[in-house]
VOMI-70687 format. One record per atom (N, C-alpha, C): residue in one letter; chain; atom name; x, y, z. Coordinates in steps of 0.02 Angstrom, whole numbers, plus 32768, in hexadecimal, padded with zeros to 4 digits. Atoms other than C-alpha are relative to their C-alpha. Example, Ala and Ser with C-alpha at 12.3 -4.5 7.8 and 13.67 -1.06 7.14 Angstrom:
<nodes>
> A	A	N	802D	7FC5	8000
> A	A	CA	8267	7F1F	8186
> A	A	C	802D	803C	8000
> S	A	N	7FD6	7FC5	7FFD
> S	A	CA	82AC	7FCB	8165
> S	A	C	7FD9	8037	8025
</nodes>
This chain:
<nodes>
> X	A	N	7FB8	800C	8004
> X	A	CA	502B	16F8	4647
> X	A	C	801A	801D	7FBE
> X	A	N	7FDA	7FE1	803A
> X	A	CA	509F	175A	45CD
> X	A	C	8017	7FD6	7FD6
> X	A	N	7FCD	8026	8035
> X	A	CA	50D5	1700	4525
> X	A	C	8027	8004	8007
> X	A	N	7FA9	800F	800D
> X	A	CA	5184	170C	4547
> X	A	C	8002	7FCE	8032
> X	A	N	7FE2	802F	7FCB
> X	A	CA	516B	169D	45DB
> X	A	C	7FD2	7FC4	7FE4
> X	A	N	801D	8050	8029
> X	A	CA	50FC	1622	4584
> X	A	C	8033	7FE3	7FCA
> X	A	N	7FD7	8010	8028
> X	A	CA	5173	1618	44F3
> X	A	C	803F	7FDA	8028
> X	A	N	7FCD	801F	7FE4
> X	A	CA	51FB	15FC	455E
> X	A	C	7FDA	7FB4	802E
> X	A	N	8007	802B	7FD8
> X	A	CA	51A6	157B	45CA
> X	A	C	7FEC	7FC3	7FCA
> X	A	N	800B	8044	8034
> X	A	CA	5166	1514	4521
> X	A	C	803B	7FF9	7FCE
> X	A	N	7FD4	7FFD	8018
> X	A	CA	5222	1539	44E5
> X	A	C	801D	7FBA	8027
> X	A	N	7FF6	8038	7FED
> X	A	CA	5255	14D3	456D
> X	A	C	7FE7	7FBC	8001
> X	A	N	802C	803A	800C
> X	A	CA	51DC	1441	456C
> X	A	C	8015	7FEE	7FA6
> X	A	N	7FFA	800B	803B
> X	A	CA	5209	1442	44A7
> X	A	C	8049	7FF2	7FFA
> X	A	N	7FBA	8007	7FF8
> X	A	CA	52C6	1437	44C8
> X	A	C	8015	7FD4	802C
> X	A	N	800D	803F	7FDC
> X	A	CA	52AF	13C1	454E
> X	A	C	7FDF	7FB9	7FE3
> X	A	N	8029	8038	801C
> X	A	CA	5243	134C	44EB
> X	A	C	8037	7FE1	7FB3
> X	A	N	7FDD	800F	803D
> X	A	CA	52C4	1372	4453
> X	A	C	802E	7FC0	800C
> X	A	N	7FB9	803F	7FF7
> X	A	CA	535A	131E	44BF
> X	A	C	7FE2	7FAE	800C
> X	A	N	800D	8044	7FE5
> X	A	CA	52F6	127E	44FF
> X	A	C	7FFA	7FEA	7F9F
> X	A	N	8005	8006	8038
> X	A	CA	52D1	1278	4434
> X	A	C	803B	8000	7FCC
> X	A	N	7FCD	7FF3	802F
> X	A	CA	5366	1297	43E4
> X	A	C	8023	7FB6	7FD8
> X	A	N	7FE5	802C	801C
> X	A	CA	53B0	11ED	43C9
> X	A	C	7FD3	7FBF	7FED
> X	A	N	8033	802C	800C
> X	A	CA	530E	119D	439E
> X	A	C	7FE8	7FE8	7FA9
> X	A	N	8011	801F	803B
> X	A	CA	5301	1135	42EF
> X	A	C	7FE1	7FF8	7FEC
> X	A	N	8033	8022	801A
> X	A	CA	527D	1117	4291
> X	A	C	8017	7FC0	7FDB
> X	A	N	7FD8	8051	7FFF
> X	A	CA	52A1	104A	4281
> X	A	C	7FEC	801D	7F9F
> X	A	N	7FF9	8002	8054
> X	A	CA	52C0	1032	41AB
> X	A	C	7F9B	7FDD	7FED
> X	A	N	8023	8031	8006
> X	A	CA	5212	0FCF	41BC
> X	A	C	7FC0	8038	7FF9
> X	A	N	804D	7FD7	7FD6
> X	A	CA	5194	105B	4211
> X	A	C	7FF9	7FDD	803B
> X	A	N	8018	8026	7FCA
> X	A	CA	515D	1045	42AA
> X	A	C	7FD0	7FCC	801E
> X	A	N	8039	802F	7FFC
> X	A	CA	50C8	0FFA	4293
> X	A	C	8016	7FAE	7FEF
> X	A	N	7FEC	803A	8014
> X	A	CA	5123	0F59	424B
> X	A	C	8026	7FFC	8028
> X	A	N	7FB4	8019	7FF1
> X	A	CA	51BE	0F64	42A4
> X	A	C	7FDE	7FEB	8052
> X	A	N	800F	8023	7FBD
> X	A	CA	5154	0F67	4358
> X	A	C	7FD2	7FC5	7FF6
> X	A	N	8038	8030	8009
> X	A	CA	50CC	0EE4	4319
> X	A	C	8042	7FC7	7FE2
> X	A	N	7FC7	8030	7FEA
> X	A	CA	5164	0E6C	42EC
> X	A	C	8037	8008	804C
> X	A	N	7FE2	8009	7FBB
> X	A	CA	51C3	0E90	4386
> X	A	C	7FCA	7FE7	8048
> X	A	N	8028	800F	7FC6
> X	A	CA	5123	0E70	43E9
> X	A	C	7FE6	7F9E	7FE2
> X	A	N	800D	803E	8013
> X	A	CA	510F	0DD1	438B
> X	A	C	7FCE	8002	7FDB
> X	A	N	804A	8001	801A
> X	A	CA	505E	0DFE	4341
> X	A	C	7FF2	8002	7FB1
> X	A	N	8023	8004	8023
> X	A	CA	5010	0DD3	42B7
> X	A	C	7FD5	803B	7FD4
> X	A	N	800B	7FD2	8010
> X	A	CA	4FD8	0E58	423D
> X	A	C	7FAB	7FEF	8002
> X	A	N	8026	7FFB	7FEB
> X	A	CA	4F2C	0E06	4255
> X	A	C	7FF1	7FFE	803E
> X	A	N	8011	7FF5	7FBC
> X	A	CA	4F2C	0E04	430C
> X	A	C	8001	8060	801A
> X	A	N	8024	7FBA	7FEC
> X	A	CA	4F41	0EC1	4313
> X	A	C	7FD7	8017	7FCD
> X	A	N	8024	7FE9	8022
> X	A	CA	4ECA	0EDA	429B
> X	A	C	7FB1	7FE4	8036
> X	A	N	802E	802F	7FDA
> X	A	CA	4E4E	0E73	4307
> X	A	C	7FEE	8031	803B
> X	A	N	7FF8	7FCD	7FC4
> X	A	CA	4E83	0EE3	4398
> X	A	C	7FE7	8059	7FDE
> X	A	N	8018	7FC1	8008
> X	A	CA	4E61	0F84	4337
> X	A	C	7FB0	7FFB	7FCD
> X	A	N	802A	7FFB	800C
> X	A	CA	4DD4	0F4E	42E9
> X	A	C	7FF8	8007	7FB3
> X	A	N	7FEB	7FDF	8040
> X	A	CA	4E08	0F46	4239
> X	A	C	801A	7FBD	7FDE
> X	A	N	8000	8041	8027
> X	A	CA	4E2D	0EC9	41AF
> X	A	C	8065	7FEC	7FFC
> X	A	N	7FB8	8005	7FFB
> X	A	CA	4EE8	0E83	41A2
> X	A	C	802A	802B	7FD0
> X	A	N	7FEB	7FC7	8046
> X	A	CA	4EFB	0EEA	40EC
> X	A	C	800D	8038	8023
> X	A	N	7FF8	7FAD	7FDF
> X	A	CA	4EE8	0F96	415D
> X	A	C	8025	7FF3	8024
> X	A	N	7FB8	8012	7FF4
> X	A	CA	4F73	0F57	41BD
> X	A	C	8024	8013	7FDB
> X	A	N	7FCA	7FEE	8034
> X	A	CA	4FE5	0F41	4139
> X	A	C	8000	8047	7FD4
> X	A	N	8008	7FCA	801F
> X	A	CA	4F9B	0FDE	40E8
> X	A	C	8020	803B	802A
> X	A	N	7FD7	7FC5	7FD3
> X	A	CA	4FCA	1044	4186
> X	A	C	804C	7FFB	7FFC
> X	A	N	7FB9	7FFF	7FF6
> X	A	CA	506A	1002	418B
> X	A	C	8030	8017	7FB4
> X	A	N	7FE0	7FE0	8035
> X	A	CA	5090	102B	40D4
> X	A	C	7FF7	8052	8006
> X	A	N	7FFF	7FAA	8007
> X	A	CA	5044	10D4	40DB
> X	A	C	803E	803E	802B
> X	A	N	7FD6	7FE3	7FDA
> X	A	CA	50B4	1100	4171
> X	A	C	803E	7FF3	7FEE
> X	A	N	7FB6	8001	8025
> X	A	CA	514D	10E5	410A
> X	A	C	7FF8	8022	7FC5
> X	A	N	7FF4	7FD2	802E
> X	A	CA	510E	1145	408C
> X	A	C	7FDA	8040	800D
> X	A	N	7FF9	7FBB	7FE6
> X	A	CA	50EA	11D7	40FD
> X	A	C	7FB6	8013	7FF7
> X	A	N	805C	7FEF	8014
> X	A	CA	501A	11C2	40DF
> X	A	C	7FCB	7FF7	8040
> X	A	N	8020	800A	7FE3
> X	A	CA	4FF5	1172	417C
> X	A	C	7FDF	8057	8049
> X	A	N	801D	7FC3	7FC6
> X	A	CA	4F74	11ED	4209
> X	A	C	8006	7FEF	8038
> X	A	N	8007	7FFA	7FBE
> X	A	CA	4FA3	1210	42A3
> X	A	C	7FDB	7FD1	8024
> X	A	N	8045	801E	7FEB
> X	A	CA	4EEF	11CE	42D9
> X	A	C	8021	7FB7	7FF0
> X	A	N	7FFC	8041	800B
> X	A	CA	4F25	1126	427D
> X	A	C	8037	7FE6	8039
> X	A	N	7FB6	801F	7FD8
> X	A	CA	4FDC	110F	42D6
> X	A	C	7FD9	8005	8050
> X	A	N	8000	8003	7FC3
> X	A	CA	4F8C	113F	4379
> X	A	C	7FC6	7FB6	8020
> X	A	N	8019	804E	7FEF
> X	A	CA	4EFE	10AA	435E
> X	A	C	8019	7FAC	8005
> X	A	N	7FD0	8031	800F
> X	A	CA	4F89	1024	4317
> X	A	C	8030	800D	8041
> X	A	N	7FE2	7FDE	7FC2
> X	A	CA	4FF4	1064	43AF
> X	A	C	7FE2	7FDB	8046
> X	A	N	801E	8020	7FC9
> X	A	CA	4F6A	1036	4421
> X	A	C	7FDD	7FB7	8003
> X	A	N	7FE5	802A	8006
> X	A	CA	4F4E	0FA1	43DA
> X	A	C	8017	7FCD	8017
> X	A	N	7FDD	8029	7FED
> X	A	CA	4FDC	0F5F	43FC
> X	A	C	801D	8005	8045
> X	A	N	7FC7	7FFF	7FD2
> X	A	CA	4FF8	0F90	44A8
> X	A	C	800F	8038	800C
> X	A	N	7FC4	7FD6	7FF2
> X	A	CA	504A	103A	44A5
> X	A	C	7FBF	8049	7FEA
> X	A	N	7FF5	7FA6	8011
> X	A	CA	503C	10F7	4480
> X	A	C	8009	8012	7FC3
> X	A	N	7FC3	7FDD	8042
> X	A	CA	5055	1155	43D7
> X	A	C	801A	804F	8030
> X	A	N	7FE6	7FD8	7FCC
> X	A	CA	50C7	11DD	4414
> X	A	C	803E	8038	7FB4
> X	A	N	7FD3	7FCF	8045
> X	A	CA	5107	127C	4382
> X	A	C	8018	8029	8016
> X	A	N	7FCC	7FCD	7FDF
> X	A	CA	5181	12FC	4393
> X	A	C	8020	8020	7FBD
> X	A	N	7FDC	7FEA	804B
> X	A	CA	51C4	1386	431B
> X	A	C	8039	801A	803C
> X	A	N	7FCD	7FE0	7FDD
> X	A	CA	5278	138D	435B
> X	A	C	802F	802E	7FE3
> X	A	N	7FD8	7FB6	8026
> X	A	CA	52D6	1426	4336
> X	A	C	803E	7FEA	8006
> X	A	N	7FA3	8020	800C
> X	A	CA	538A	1418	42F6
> X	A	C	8039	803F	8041
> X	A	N	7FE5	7FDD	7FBC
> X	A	CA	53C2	149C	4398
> X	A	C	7FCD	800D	801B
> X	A	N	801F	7FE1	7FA9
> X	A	CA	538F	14DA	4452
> X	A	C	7FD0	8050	7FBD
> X	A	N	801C	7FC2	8033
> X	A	CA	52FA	1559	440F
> X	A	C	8023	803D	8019
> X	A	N	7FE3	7FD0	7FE1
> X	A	CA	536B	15DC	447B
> X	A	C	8036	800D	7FC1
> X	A	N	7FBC	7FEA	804D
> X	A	CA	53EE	15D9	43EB
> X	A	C	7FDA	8003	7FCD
> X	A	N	8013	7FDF	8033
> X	A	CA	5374	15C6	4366
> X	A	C	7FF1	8061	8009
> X	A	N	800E	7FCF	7FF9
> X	A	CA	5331	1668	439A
> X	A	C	8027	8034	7FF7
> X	A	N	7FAD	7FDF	800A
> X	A	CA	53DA	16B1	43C5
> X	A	C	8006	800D	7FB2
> X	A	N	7FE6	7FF6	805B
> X	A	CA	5412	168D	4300
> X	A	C	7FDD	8031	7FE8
> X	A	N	804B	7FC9	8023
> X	A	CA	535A	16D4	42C5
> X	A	C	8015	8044	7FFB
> X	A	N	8015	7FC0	7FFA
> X	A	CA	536C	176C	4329
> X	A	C	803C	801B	7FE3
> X	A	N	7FA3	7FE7	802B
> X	A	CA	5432	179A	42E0
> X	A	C	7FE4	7FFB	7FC6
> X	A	N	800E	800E	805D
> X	A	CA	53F3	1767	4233
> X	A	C	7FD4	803C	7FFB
> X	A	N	8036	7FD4	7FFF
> X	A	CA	5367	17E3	4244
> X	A	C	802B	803F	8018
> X	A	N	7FE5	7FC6	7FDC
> X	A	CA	53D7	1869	42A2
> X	A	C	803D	801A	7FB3
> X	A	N	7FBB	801C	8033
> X	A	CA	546F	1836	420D
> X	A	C	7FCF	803B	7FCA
> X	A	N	8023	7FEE	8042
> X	A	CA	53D0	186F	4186
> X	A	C	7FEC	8056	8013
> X	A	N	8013	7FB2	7FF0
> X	A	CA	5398	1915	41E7
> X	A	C	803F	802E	8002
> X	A	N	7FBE	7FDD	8013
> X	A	CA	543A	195D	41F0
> X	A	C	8015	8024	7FCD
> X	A	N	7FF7	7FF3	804B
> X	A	CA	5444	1978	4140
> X	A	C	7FD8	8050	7FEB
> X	A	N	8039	7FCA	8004
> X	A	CA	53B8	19F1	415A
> X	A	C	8019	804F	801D
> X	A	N	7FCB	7FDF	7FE6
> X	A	CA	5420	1A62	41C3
> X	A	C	8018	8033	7FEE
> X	A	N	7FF1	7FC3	8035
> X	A	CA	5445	1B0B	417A
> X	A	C	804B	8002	8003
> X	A	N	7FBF	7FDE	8008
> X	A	CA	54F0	1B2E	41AB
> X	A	C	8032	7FA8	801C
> X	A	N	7FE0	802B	7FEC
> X	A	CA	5532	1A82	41CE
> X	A	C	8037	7FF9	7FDE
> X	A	N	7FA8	7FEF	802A
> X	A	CA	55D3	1A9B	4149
> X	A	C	802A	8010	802A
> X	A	N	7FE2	7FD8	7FE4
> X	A	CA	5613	1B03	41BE
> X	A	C	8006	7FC4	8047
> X	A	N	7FEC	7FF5	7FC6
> X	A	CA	5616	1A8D	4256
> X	A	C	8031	7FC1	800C
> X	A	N	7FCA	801D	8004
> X	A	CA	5693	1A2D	4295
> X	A	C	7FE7	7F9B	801C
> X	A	N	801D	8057	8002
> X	A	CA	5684	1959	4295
> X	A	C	7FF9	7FFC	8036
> X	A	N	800C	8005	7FC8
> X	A	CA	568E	196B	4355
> X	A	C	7FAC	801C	8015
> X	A	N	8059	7FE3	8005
> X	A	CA	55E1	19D1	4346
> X	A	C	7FD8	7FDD	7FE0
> X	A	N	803B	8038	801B
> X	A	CA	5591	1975	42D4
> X	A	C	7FEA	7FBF	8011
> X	A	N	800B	8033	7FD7
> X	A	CA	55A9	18D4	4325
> X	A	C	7FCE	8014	8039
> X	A	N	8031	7FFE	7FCC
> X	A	CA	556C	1926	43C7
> X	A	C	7FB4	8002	7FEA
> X	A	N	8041	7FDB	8012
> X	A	CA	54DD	1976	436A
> X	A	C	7FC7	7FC1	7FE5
> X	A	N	8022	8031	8027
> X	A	CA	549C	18C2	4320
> X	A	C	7FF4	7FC3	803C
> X	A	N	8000	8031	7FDE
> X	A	CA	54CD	1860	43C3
> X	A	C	7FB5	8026	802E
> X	A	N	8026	7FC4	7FD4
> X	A	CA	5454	18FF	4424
> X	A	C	7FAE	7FF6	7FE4
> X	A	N	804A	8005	8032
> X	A	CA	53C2	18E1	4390
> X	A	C	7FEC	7FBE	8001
> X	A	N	8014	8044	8000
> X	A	CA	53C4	181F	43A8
> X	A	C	7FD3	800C	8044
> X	A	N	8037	8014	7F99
> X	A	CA	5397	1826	446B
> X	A	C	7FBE	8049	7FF9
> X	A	N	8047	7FE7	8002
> X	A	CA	5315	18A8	4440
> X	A	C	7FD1	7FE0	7FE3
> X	A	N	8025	8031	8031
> X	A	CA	52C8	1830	43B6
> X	A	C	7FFB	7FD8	8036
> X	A	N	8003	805E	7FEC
> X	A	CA	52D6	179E	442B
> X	A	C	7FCB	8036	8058
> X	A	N	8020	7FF3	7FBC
> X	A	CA	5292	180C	44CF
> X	A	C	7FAE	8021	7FD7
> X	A	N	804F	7FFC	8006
> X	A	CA	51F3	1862	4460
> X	A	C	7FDD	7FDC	7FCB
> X	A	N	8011	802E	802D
> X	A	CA	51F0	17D5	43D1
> X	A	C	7FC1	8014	7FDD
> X	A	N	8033	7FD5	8040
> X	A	CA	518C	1842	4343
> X	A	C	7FEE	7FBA	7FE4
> X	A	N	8025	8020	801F
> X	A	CA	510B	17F0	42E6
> X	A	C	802C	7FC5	7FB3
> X	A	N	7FEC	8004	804F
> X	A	CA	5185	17E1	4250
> X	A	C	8045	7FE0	800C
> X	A	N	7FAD	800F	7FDF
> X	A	CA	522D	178D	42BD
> X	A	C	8002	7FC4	7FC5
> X	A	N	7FEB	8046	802E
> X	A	CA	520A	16E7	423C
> X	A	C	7FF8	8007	7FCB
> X	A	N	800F	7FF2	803B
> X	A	CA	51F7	1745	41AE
> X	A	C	8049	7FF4	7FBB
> X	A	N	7FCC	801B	8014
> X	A	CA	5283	171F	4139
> X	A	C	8011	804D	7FE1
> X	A	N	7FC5	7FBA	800F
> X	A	CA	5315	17BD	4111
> X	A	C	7FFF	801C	7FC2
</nodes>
């Protein structure tokens, strides 16, 4: 299968996963506290359940507020209690527009390169940058995330 159709198909699944994600909080607490009080439990009862002293509890739950806790840990505290750990890096747009922007920003910087571009008129140059994006975005060079 051709990378442009894999990209696009884990574009969607990543843009799809963004919207179910988008208005999702991390509670002021962490999750690890905020679902282990909402489930009623005892910081030694899931410790009991994961196999672990009540301190590593509280230790997970501090670390994951200060951005230390592993994956591995949230997904054992997680199970636990019951549930799933479940991560997501959600992008701030559809990756179809990031890309879009990229490839103009990148088309915006080659331009420059251009020998006789003084001479042409803003109706040309526009075309000539809108013409160099959809080539960037249809053979996406090694170097499309390289910065201008």
């Amino acid at each position: 299968m051709p990378d442009f159709i894999k990209r696009r198909r884990l574009a969607r699944l990543i843009d799809k996963c963004a919207t179910k994600m988008a208005d999702v909080e991390i509670p002021e607490k962490g999750w690890v506290a905020s679902v282990r009080h909402g489930l009623g439990m005892s910081a030694e009862q899931v410790a009991k359940r994961k196999g672990v002293s009540r301190n590593a509890v509280y230790q997970a739950e501090r670390s994951e507020l200060e951005g230390g806790v592993s994956i591995k840990q949230m997904q054992n505290l997680a199970a636990a209690m019951g549930g799933r750990f479940v991560y997501a890096i959600v992008l701030d747009a559809r990756i179809e527009d990031m890309l879009y922007r990229q490839a103009i920003k990148k088309a915006k910087h080659l331009i420059l390169e251009e020998r006789d571009i003084g001479s042409w008129s803003n109706d040309d140059r526009q075309d000539w940058i809108e013409d160099k994006a959809a080539e960037l975005l249809h053979d996406f060079p090694a170097d499309f995330w390289e910065e201008a």
